[in-house]
N, C-alpha and C positions, 0 to 999 in steps of 0.2 A: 857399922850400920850404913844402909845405903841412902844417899843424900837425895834430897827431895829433885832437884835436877837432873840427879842419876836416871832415879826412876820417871820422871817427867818423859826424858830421851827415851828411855827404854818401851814406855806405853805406846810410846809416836812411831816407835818401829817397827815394832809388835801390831801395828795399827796398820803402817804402810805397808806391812810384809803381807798382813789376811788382805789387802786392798789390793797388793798385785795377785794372792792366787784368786781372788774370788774374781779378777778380770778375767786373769787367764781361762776362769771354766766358766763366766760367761761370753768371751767370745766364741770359744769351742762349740758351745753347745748351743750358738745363733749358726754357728756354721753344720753342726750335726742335722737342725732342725732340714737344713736346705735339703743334705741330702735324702734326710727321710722321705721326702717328698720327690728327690730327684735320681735316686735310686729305682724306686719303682718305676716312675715315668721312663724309665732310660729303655725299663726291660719292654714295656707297653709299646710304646713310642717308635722306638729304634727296629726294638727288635722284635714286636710282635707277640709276647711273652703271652702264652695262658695265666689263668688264674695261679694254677698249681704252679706252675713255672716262679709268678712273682712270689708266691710264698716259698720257696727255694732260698730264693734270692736273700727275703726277708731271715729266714732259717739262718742262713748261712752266716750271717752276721750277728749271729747268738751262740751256735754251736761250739766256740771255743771256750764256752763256760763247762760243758762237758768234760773237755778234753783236758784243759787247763787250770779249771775251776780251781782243784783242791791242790796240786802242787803251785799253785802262783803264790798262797798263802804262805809257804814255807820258805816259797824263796826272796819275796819280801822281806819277811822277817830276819833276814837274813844280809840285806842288803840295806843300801842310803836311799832312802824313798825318793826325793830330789831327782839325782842322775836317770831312776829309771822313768820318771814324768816327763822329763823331757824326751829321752831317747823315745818312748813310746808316741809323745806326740808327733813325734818327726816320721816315725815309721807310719803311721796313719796318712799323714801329709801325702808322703813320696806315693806309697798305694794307691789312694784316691788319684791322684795325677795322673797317675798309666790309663785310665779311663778315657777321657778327654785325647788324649795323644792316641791312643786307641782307633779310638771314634775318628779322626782327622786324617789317618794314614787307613783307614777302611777296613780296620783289622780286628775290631769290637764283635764278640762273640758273649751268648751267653754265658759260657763259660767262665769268661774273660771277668763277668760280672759276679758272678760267684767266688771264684778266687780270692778277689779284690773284698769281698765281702767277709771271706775267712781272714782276712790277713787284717784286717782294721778290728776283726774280730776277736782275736786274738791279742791286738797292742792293747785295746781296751779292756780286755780282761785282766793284766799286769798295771794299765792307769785306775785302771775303778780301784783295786788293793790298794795300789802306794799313794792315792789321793788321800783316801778316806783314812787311812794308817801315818800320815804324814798331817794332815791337818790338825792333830792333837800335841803337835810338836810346834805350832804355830803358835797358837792361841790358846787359852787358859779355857782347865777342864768347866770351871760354871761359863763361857761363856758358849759352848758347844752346841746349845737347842739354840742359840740365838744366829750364831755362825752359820747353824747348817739351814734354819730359816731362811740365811740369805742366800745362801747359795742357792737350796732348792727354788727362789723366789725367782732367781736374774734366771735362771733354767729353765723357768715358766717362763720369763717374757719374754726368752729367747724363742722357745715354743709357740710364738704367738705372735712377732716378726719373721720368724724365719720360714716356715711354710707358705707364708704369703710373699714374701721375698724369691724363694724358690719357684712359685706359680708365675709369678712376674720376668723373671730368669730366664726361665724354662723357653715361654711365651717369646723371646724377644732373642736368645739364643739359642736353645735347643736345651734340651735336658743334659746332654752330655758336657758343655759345657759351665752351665750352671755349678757343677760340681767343685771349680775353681774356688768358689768364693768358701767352701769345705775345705780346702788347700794352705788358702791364705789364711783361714779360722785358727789352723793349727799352727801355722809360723808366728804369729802374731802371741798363743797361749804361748810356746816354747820362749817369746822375749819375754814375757812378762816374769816365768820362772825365774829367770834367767836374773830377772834385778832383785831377787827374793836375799835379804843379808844376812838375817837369822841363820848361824850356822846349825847343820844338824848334828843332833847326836850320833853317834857313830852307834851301827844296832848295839842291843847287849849279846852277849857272848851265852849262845844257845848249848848244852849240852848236845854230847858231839852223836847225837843218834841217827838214825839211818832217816831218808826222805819221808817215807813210812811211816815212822813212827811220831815225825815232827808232824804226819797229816792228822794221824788219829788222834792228838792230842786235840786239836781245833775240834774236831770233830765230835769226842767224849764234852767236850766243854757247851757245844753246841746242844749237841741230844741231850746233855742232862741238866741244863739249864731250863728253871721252871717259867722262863718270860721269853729269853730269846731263842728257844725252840719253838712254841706254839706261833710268837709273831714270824717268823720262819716259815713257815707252814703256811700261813694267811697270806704272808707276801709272795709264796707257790703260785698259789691258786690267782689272785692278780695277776703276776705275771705271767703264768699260761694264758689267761684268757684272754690278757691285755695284748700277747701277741701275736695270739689269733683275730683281735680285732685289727691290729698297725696290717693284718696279712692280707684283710681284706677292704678296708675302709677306702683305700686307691680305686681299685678296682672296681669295687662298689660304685662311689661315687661319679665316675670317668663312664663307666658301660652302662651299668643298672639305673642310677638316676640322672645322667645324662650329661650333666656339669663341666663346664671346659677344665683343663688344667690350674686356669688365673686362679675360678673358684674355686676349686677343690683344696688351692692350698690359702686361699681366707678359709675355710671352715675349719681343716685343720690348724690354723691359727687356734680357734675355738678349745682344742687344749691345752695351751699355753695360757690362756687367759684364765680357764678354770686353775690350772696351777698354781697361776700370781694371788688366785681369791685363798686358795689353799695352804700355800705360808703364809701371807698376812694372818689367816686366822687359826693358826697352830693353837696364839701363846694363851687370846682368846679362849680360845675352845678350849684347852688345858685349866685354865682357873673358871671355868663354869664349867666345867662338866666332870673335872679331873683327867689328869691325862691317859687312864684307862680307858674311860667313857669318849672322849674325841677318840680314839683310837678305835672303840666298837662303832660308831657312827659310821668312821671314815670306813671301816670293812665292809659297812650296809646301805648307806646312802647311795655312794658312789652306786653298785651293783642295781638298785634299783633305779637308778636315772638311766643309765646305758640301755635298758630296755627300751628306752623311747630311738633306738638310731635305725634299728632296721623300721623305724616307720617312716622315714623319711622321702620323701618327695620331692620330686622340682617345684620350683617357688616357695608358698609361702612352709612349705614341710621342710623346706631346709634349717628349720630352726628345731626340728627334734633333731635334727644332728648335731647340731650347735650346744644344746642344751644336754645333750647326752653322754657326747664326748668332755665336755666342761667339767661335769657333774662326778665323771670319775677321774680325772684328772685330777681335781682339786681332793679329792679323796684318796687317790694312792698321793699326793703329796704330803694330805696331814699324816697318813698314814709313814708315810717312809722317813720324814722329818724325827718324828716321838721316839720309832724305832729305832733309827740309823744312831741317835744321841744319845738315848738307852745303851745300846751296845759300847758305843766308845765309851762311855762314863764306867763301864762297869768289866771292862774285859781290860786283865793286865796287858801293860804296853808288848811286853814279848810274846806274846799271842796275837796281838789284834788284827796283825797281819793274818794269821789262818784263820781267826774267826770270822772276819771280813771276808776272806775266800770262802769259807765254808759256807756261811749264810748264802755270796751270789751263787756258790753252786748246788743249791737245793733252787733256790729263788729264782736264778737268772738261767740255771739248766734246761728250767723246762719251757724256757723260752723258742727254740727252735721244733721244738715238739709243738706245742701249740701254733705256731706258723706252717709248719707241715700240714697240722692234721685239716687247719682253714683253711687251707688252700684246696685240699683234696674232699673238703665240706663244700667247698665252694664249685668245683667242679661238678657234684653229685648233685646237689641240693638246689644249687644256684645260691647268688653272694648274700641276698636277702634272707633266705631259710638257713642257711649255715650264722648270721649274725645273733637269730634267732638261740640258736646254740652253747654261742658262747655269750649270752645276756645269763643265761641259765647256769651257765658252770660260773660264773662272776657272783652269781649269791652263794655258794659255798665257803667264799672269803671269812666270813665273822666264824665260823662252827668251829676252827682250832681255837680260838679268845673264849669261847662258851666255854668249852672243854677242859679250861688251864688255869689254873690258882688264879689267873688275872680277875675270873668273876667275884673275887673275894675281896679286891684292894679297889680301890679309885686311884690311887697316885701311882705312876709309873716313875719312880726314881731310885737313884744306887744307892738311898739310906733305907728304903723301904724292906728291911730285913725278911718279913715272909715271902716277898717272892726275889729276894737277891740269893745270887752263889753262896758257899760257902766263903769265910775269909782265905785268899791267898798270901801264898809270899811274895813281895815285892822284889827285884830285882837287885842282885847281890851289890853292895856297894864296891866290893875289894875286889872287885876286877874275876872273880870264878865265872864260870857258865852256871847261867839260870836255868834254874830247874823246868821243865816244859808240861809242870802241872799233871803229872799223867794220873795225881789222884782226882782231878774233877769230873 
């Protein structure tokens, strides 16, 4: 029996270990927020960029959800999630940095920006799996809505330092160098990993089938899963729209309503702050409403406040921007919080890795399609009539949760039998390879 000190030591560890990764991907993503902001400027700025050009841009640092999505899940699963955090942070790092050194030797092409955009794009598509597939090896399965509350939460107020950090950057350096402080974001996550003590488990020993077959497995689990298919779907249509908005909201703001850089990244601030209101009020809104009900809010609210952004104005109209980027902000956050802790709670460890791929690649696939299609909306239409747009495809969001056994529960959790899996096997003790589920 383990002795009251034992376990004392062990909760302090267990405690200081979720403390260094939730820094680690809060500094990360105070350093992502810069470059959202310093990304497009660079192409605007520097290089003169069309509209459709920055949604390129924007695109290109989605697009290896397409290409990567569904094999990264398998080869997670496969690997020590740890090792590939780090190495991915570093590869992000070093990328970002060819920018800057670029721009200084006079050799900064669009191109140059796009590449750099596919290749960060790509390390992130292997960190988003082995974070979210590593973090239940961390900390204990009930404390998981609470964990990922916080995490979601430092992400918001990163979101909400960092764009106005980056306007202030930009302003005082140049956009190209702004990028630096993205650089040092990621050296700084890769230390933090780095003091994590908690050893991992070594994955389980996957039956020995072909890459293929290890996808479709994620895949059949996904589709035929009565909760986290339909929330799949809803999180689509968000994130199409959502980056069709990131495509043009630069652009927008900077040409069409007039706003220096400084402001453009206080407003964008403006969704960082909706986010911080968004995990704070998960757990709230889950015991008033059940966590079904926050969940169809969060698909509807959000989509009807963003209507308020293509009204936006110089002076006092800068506050339907504010108000409208917030509004869905804090909405795709309760939303992704219920969802994201749904799936880990309820997807066997030897999967979780390709379910986690499989979801971002339905979810985060159609992210560079949606920045495409904004950008070439925005050319046609102009940046105001193309916003108008995608306000419109962002109430589609709730119609898969109408649709899906979820209209029948209030509670969204892994004991709620009518809408959970069937029971699986849990992972062999005696050292065999685990079965890759191919009846789900």
């Amino acid at each position: 029996m383990t002795s009251a000190p034992a376990r004392h030591r062990a909760s302090a560890d267990a405690r200081r270990d979720f403390a260094l990764l939730w820094g680690a991907q809060t500094v990360s993503a105070c350093g992502t927020a810069v470059s959202s902001i310093a990304l497009p400027l660079v192409a605007l700025t520097v290089l003169d960029a069309t509209t459709f050009q920055v949604g390129l841009v924007t695109a290109a640092g989605y697009v290896a959800w397409l290409v990567f999505g569904l094999p990264s899940g398998a080869q997670v699963d496969r690997v020590r999630r740890r090792p590939l955090i780090l190495a991915t942070d570093a590869a992000r790092g070093l990328a970002l940095l060819s920018i800057p050194l670029a721009w200084a030797f006079g050799t900064l092409s669009l191109a140059h920006l796009i590449i750099v955009a596919l290749l960060v794009g790509t390390a992130s598509v292997y960190f988003d799996v082995a974070f979210q597939a590593y973090l239940p090896s961390v900390i204990a399965a009930a404390d998981l809505l609470r964990a990922n509350s916080r995490l979601q939460g430092s992400e918001s107020v990163a979101q909400v330092g960092g764009p106005a950090l980056g306007g202030i950057l930009i302003q005082a350096l140049g956009a190209p160098v702004a990028l630096l402080a993205d650089v040092g974001s990621y050296a700084v996550s890769v230390a933090c990993v780095l003091g994590i003590r908690r050893d991992e488990q070594p994955p389980p020993r996957i039956s020995a089938a072909g890459l293929p077959s290890q996808i479709m497995a994620g895949l059949r689990f996904v589709r035929r899963h009565p909760v986290i298919g339909p929330l799949t779907l809803s999180a689509a249509v968000l994130n199409f729209a959502g980056a069709a908005l990131e495509a043009l909201v630069v652009v927008f703001l900077v040409r069409t309503v007039g706003v220096s850089p400084g402001m453009a990244g206080v407003l964008l601030g403006g969704l960082g702050l909706g986010g911080i209101a968004g995990a704070a009020s998960v757990g709230w809104l889950s015991a008033r409403l059940g966590s079904v009900g926050a969940l169809f809010l969060a698909a509807t609210a959000g989509p009807l406040l963003v209507l308020l952004v293509p009204l936006t104005v110089d002076g006092p109209g800068l506050l339907f921007f504010a108000a409208g980027t917030a509004g869905i902000s804090a909405s795709t956050v309760v939303f992704s919080v219920l969802a994201r802790s749904y799936r880990q709670s309820v997807t066997p460890p030897q999967l979780l890795g390709r379910v986690t791929a499989t979801v971002r690649f339905v979810s985060w696939g159609v992210l560079p399609v949606g920045a495409v299609i904004a950008g070439a909306l925005g050319e046609e239409l102009g940046n105001r009539e193309a916003l108008w747009v995608v306000g419109a495809v962002f109430l589609l969001a709730p119609v898969p949760i109408l649709l899906s056994p979820l209209r029948h529960t209030r509670t969204l959790t892994a004991e709620s039998r009518p809408i959970g899996p069937a029971r699986h096997r849990t992972p062999s003790p005696n050292g065999k390879p685990v079965p890759d589920l191919e009846e789900v």
